[in-house]
N, C-alpha and C positions, 0 to 999 in steps of 0.2 A: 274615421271621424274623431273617436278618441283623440288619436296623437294632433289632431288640429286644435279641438279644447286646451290640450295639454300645452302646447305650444301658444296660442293666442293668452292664456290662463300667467304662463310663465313671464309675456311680454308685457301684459298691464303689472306683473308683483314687480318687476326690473322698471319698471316707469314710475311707477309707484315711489320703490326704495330711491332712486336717483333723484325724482324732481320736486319728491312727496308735495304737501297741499292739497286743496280741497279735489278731487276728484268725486264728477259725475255721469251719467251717463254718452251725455254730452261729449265730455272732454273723453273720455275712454273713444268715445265712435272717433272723434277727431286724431285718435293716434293709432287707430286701426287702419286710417284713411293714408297717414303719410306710411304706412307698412303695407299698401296696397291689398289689405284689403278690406273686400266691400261685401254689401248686402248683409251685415249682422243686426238682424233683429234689436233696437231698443231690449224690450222685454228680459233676451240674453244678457244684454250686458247690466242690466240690473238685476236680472238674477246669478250673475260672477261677482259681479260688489257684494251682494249681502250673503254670498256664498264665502267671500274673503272676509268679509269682517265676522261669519260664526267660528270662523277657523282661528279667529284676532291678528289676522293681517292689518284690517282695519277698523276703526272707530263710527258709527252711524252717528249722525247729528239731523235731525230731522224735526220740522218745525211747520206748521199748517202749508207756512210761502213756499219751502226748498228744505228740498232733502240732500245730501250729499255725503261724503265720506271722506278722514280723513287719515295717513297710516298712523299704524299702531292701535293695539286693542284695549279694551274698558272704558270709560270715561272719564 
């Protein structure tokens, strides 16, 4: 299970660095979709984002309406 964290963890930092922009949970599930695969949890992938940005992979912007994230760390 590990090495699939590891792996799915590695394919949003690699998406991330190449396409950067606002990343959300959303857009994470939609590119887990074209890499086949399925059934991850919401929850997960917004606890990998705010696990990425304590790490300063990336920045939180978050506002009553929408939260999102985008790379790079601090404000």
């Amino acid at each position: 299970m590990k090495a699939t964290r590891d792996a799915t963890r590695d394919l949003v930092l690699a998406a991330i660095a190449h396409q950067g922009g606002e990343w959300t949970p959303g857009r994470v599930k939609r590119l887990y979709a074209q890499h086949n695969l399925t059934h991850v949890w919401r929850r997960n992938i917004r606890r990998l984002l705010a696990q990425l940005c304590a790490e300063g992979h990336l920045t939180l912007h978050d506002s009553p309406a929408r939260r999102f994230y985008t790379p790079g760390g601090g404000e």
